[in-house]
C-alpha positions as CSV (number, residue, x, y, z in Angstrom):
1,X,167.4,154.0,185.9
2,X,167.9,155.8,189.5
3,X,169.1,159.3,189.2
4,X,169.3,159.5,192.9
5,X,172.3,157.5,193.2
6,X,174.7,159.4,190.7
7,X,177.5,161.4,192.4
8,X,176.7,164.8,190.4
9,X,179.5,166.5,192.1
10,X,181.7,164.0,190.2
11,X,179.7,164.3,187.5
12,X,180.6,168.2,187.3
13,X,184.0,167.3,187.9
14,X,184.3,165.1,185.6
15,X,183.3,167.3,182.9
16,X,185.1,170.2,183.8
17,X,188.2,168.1,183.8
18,X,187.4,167.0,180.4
19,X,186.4,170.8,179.5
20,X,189.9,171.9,180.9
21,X,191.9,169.3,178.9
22,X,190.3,170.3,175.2
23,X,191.0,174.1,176.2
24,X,194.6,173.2,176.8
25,X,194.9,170.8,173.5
26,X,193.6,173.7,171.8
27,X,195.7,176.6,173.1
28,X,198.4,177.6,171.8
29,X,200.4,176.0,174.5
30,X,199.8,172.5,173.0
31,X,198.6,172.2,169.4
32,X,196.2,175.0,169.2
33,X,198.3,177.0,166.4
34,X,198.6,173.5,164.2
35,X,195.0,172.8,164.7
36,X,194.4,176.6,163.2
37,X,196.6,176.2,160.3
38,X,195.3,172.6,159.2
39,X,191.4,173.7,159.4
40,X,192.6,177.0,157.4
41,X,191.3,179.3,160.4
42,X,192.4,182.9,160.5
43,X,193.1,185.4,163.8
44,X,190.2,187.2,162.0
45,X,187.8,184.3,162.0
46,X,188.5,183.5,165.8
47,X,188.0,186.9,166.7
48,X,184.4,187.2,165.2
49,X,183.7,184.1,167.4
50,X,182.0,184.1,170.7
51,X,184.8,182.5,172.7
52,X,182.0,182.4,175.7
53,X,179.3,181.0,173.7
54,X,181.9,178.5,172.1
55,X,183.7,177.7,175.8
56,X,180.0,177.7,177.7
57,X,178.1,175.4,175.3
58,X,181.5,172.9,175.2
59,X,181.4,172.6,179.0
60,X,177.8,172.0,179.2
61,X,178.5,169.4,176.5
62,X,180.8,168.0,178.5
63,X,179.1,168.0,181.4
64,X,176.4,165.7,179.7
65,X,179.0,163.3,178.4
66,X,179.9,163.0,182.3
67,X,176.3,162.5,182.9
68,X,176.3,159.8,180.6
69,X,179.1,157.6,182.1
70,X,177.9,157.7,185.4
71,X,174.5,156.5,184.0
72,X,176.2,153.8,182.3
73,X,178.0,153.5,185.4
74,X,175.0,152.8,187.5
75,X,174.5,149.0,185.3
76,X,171.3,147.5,185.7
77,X,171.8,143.4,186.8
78,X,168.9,142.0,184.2
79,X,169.7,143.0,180.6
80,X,166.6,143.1,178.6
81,X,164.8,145.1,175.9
82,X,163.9,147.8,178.1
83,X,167.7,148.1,179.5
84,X,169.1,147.8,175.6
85,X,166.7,151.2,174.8
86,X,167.6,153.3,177.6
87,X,171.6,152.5,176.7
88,X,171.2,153.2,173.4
89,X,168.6,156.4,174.2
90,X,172.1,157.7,176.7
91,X,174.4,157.0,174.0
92,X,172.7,159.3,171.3
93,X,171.8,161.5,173.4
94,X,174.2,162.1,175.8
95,X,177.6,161.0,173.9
96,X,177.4,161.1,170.3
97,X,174.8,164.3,170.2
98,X,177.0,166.6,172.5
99,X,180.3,165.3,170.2
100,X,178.7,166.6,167.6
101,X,177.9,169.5,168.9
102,X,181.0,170.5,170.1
103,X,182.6,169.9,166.9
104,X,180.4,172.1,165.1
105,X,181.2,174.9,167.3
């Protein structure tokens, strides 16, 4: 796989854009005061939270996911073994690792 060829300005984008749209689910503006009640979350809890680290570590997160697509994007022509490992090495590592992550923060 050829890292050259990925378009990490898009790739930054791309993340940030996804960063920006779980900030705005998340605020009050949208759903953020229903997704407080139904996980039982308190003003008190939220405010002993790092907003920074929690904000941060989600756009670096989603950064990677970004990374991931365009990897996926790249394609190789000849599927083999080799090609199988490396999609299912991007997929742990740079989808379902960084979900999980950002769920647990």
């Amino acid at each position: 796989m050829d890292v050259s060829t990925i378009n990490w300005l898009a790739v930054i984008a791309a993340g940030i854009a996804a960063w920006a749209l779980g900030a705005l689910w998340y605020s009050p503006v949208l759903f953020g005061k229903s997704w407080q009640q139904e996980t039982g979350l308190t003003e008190e809890s939220l405010k002993n939270t790092s907003m920074a680290k929690v904000f941060g570590t989600s756009a670096v997160l989603m950064i990677l996911m970004a990374l991931g697509l365009a990897m996926f994007f790249q394609g190789d022509a000849e599927m083999n073994w080799k090609t199988g490992m490396q999609a299912g090495l991007i997929t742990g590592l740079l989808f379902i690792a960084p979900s999980i992550g950002i769920n647990y923060l």
